[in-house]
C-alpha positions in Angstrom: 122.4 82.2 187.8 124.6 82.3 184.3 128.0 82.9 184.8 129.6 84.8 182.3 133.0 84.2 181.2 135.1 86.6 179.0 138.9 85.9 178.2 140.9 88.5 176.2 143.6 86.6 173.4 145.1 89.5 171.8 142.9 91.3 169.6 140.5 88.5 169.8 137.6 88.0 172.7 136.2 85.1 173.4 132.6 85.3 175.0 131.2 82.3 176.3 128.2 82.0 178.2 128.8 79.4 180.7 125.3 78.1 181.9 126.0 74.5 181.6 128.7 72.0 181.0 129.0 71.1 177.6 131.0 67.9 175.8 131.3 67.3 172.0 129.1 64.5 171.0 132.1 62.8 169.3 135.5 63.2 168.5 137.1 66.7 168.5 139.3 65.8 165.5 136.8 67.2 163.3 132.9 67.8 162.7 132.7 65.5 160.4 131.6 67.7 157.5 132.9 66.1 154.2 132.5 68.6 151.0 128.8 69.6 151.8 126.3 69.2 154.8 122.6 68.1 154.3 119.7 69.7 155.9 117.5 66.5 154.7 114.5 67.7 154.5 114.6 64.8 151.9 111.6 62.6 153.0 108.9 63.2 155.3 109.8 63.9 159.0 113.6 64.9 158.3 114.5 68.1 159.4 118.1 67.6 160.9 121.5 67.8 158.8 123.4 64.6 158.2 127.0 64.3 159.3 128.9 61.2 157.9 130.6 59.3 160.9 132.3 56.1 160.8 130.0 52.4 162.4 130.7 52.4 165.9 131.5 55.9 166.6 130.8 56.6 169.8 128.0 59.4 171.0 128.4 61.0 173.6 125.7 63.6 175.6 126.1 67.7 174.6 124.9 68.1 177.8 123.4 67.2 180.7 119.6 65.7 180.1 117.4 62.4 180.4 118.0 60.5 177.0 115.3 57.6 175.9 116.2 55.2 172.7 113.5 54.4 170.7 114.1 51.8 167.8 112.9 51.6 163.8 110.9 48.7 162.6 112.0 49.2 159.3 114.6 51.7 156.6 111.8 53.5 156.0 109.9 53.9 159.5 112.2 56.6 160.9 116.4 57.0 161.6 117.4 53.0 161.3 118.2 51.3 163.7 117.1 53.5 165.7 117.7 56.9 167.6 118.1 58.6 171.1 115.9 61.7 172.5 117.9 63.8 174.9 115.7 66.0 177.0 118.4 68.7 178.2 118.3 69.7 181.8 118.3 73.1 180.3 114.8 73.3 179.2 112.7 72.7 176.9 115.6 72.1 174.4 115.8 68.4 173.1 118.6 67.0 171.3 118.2 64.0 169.0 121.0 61.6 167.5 119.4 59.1 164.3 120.9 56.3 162.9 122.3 55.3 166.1 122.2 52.7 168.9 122.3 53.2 172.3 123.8 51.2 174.9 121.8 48.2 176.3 121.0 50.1 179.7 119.2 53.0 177.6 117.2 50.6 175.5 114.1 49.7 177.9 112.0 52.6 176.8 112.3 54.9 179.9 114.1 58.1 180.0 117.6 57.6 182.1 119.3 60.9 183.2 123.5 61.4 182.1 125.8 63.6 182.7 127.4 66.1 179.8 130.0 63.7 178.2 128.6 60.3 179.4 128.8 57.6 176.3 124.9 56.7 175.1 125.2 54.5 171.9 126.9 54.4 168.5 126.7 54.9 165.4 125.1 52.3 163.7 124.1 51.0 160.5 120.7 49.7 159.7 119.3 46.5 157.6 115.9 46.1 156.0 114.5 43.4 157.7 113.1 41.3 155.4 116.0 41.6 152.7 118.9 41.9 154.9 120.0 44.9 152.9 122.1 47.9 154.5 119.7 51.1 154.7 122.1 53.8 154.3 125.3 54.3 154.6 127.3 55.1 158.4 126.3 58.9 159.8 124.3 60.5 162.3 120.9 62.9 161.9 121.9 65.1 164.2 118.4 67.2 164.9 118.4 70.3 168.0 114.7 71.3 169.1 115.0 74.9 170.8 111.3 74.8 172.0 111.2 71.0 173.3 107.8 69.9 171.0 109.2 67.4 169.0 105.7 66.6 166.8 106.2 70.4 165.0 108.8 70.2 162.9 109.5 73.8 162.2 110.5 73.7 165.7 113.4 72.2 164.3 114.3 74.1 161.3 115.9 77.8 161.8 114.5 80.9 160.5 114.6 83.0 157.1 117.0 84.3 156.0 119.2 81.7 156.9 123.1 83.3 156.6 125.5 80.2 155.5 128.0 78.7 156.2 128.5 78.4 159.9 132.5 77.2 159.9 132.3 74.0 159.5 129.9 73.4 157.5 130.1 74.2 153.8 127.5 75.2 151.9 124.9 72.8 151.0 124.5 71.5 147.1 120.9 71.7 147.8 118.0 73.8 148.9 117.9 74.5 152.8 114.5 74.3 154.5 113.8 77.2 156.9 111.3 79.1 157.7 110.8 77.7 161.1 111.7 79.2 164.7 114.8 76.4 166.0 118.3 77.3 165.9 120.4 76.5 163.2 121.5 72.9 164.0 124.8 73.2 162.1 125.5 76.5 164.4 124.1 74.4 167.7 126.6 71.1 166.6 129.4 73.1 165.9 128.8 74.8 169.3 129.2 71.9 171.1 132.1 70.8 169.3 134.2 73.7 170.0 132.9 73.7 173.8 130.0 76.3 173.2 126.6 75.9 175.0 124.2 76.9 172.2 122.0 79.9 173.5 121.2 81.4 170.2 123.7 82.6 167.0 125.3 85.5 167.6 123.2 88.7 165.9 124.4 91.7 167.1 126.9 94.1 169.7 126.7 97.0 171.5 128.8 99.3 173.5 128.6 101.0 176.9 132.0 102.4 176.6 135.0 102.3 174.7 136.0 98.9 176.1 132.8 96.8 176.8 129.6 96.6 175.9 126.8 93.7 175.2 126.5 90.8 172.6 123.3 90.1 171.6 121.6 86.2 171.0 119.0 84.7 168.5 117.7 83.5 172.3 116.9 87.3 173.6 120.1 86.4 175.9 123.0 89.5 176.2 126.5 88.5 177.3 128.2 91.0 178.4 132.2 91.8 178.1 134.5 93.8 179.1 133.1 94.7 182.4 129.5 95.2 181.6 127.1 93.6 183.4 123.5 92.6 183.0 120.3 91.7 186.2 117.2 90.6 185.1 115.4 90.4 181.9 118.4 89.1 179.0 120.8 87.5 181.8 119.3 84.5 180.5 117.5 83.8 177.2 113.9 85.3 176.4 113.0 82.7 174.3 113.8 79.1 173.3 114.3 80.0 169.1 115.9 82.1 167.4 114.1 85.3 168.0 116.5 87.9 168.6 117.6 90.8 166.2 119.2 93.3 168.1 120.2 94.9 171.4 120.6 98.5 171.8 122.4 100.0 174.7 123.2 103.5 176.0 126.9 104.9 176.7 127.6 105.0 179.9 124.8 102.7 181.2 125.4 99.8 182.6 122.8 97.2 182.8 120.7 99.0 180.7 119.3 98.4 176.7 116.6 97.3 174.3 116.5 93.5 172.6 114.5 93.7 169.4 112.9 90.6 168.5 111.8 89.1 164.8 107.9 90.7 165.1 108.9 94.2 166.3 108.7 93.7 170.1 111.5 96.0 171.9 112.1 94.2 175.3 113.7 96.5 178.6 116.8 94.9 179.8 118.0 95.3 182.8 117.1 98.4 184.1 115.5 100.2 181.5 112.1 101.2 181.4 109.7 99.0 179.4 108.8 100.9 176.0 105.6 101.2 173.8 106.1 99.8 170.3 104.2 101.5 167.3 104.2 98.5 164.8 104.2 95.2 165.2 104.5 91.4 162.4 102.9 88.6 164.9 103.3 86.2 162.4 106.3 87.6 160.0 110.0 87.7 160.5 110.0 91.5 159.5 112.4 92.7 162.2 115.9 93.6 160.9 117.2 96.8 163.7 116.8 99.2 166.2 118.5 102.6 167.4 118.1 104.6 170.7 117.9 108.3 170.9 119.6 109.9 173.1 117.3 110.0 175.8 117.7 106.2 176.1 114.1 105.5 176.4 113.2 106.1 172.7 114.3 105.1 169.3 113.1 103.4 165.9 112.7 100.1 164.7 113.6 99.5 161.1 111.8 96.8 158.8 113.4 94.6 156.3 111.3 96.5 153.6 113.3 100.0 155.1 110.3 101.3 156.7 111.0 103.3 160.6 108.9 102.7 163.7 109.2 104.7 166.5 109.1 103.1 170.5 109.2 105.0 173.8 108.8 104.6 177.4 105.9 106.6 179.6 108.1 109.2 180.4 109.0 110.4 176.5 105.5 109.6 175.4 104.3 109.4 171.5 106.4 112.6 171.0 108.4 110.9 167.8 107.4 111.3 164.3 105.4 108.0 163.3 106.5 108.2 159.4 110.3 109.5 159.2 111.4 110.4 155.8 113.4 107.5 154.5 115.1 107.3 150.6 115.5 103.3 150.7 112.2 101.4 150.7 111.6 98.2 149.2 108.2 96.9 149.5 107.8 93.6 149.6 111.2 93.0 149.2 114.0 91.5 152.3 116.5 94.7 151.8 117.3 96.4 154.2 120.0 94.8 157.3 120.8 97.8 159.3 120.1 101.4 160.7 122.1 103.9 162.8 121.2 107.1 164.2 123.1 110.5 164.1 121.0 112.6 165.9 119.0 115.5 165.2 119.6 117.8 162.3 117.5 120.6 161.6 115.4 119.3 164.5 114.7 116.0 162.8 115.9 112.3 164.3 118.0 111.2 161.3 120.4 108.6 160.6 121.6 105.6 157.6 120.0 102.7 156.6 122.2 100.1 154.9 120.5 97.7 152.6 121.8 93.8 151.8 124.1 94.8 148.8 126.0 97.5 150.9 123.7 100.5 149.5 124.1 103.6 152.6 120.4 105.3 152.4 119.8 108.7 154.5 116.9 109.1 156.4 115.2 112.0 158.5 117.3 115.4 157.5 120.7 113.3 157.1 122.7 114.1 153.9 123.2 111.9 150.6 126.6 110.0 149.9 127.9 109.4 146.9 127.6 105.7 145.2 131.6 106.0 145.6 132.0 106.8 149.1 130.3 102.7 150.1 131.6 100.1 149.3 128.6 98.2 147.3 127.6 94.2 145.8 125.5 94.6 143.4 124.7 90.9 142.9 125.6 89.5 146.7 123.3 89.8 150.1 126.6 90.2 152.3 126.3 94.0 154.2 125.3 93.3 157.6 125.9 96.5 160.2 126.3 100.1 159.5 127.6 102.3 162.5 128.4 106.0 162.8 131.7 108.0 162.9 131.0 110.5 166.2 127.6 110.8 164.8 128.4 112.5 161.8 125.6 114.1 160.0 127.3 113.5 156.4 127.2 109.9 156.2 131.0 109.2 158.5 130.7 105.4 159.7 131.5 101.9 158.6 129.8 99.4 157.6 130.4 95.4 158.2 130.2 92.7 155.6 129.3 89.1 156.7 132.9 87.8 155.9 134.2 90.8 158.3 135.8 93.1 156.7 135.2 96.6 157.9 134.7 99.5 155.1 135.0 103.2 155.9 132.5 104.8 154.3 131.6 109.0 153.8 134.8 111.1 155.2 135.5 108.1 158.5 139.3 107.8 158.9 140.7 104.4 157.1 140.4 101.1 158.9 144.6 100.5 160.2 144.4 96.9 162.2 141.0 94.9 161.5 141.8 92.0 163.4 140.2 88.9 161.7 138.7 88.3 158.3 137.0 84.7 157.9 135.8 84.9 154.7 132.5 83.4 155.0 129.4 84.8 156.0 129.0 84.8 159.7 130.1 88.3 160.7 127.2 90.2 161.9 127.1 93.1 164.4 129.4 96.0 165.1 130.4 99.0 167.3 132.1 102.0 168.0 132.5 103.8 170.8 132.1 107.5 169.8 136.0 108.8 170.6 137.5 105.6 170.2 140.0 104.4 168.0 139.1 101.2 168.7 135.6 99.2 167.3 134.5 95.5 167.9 132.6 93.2 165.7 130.9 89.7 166.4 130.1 86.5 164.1 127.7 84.4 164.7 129.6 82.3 167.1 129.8 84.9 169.6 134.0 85.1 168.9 134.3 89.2 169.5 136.7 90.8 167.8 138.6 94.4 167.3 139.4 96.7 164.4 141.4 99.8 165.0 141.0 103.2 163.0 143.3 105.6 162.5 143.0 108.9 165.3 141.0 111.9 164.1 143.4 114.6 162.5 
């Protein structure tokens, strides 16, 4: 079973998953990131990021696993000298270190189990055979594979969009190949460096009361804080990639809520009811959020175009409208991050939509807001969550922007004591109890942390 750990540092919580012992691969002085990472996709069969490391550096297992070395005949034949397969224990995940050697025991072709933190090789440089000649210069590939099949490489590359930087890594000078289904490798090494098992970025939170609540994983996995607690289906990951793109809870319900993943599925956890899904992308990564309704057992999906889709168990039935009004739709088009829900007004399910630039969209019966009462970027992709103020039919809430700063928005009272502000873009979900002064937002890394408002008047 995963044991969940939560630890409270002030205004800052840290949520760690512990379901396995994890070591940085080298040195905790630093990553290892000089001015700009490299997701080489440069030549055929690269699809790791490069991290510059002294000759001799020693490597050192993330985790516990089976690790094999297998060595290069030449510069050009793969990661010279050579490079070691780690088959975690936690399956089917595979982490590979190139332009490495590994120590003489692990050289004979078999698969050898270690322990998290057991040396395995070094780096190395390599030396065309023939001319003596060095290959490259000293740093590791460092490549993750969520799904264990090392001959796809889009197991290896992380989704679209792909949010930079994770800390640590600045943002690459050149174009970063995604479109695949691994987790970000940058977000998986710096994970291990800071003492992290990697179960998936960080994508969203919920609350269950005023004081704990859910986070939700790119792996389907929810860690709870605060007191919650989750059985079943999302105590441990649903999937082995980055699938996940929400979780939805219910106040007042423990071990209870909805995981959304990238095609549209809406996945029970806990003890919720399994739900019936009105549209589904098998092969797109259309997803972008989902609300419940106050019944807990119903609610919409929203699209990244801005279009609606109702879910909801047996006992609700196809009772929801199938085409809710929206204003904000963008065919074809990524737009939109994030809904929220308000309730009914004028007996219609209505709520916000939030699109990528910070744009607040009504939909159902909810009422407009002014262009000045949002806080908009007009040439940046940086709002990520919108949430409502007491479910306020005129547009009260906040909204979230991926370096974390938190922006009243409509007639919400003003934001007294955010807590952090990192000022690149990994923040990503939010929450607010309704009745509470006091909200929490996640980045990607799964560090929660607080925001206070000011108390109704």
């Amino acid at each position: 079973m995963t044991t969940l750990l939560v630890s409270v540092n002030g205004s800052r919580i840290d949520v760690q998953a512990a379901a396995s012992v994890v070591s940085p691969p080298w040195s905790t002085s630093g990553l290892g990131f000089p001015i700009y990472y490299d997701y080489s996709n440069n030549q055929p069969g690269e699809y790791g990021i490069d991290v510059p490391l002294v000759a001799g550096t020693v490597i050192h297992a993330p985790e516990a696993g089976s690790v094999q070395y297998r060595a290069c005949r030449s510069c050009k034949d793969c990661w010279s000298p050579g490079y070691i397969v780690e088959k975690l224990d936690r399956r089917p995940a595979v982490v590979q270190f190139g332009h490495v050697r590994a120590l003489s025991r692990y050289t004979d072709g078999r698969f050898h189990h270690v322990n998290a933190g057991d040396p395995i090789g070094s780096v190395q440089v390599g030396f065309a055979p023939k001319t003596g000649a060095p290959c490259d210069g000293a740093h590791v590939e460092f490549m993750y594979n969520s799904w264990g099949n090392l001959s796809r490489q889009n197991y290896y590359l992380p989704p679209k969009p792909l949010y930079l930087p994770t800390p640590g890594c600045p943002i690459s000078k050149g174009t970063i190949p995604s479109g695949g289904v691994g987790f970000d490798p940058c977000y998986v090494l710096y994970s291990y460096m800071t003492g992290h098992v990697p179960i998936g970025p960080r994508r969203s939170l919920s609350m269950i009361s005023g004081t704990s609540g859910y986070v939700g994983t790119g792996s389907g996995q929810v860690i709870p804080f605060g007191g919650a607690t989750i059985t079943g289906q999302g105590a441990s990951p649903l999937w082995g990639a980055d699938y996940g793109r929400g979780v939805a809870t219910c106040s007042g319900f423990d071990d209870y809520g909805y995981e959304l993943d990238l095609h549209g599925g809406v996945h029970a956890l806990g003890t919720a009811p399994p739900v019936t899904i009105t549209a589904s992308w098998p092969k797109s990564d259309m997803a972008r959020g989902l609300v419940l309704r106050p019944d807990c057992q119903s609610g919409y999906v929203l699209d990244s175009w801005g279009g609606l889709h109702p879910f909801y168990s047996a006992a609700i039935g196809p009772t929801l409208n199938t085409n809710p009004h929206v204003t904000g739709y963008w065919p074809n088009m990524d737009m939109a991050r994030s809904v929220d829900y308000v309730g009914e007004i004028n007996g219609v399910d209505s709520g916000y939509v939030l699109d990528g630039h910070g744009g607040v969209h009504p939909w159902g019966d909810a009422a407009p807001l002014s262009t000045s009462e949002y806080p908009y970027w007009p040439d940046l992709d940086i709002a990520r969550t919108i949430i409502p103020y007491m479910l306020d039919p005129n547009g009260a809430g906040y909204v979230l922007d991926g370096w974390g700063g938190v922006h009243p928005i409509g007639s919400a009272p003003r934001v007294v004591s955010p807590s952090w502000y990192w000022g690149v873009d990994i923040a990503r979900g939010m929450a607010l109890s309704p009745g509470s002064t006091t909200g929490y937002y996640v980045d990607s890394l799964g560090s929660v942390q607080t925001f206070s408002i000011s108390a109704p008047s």
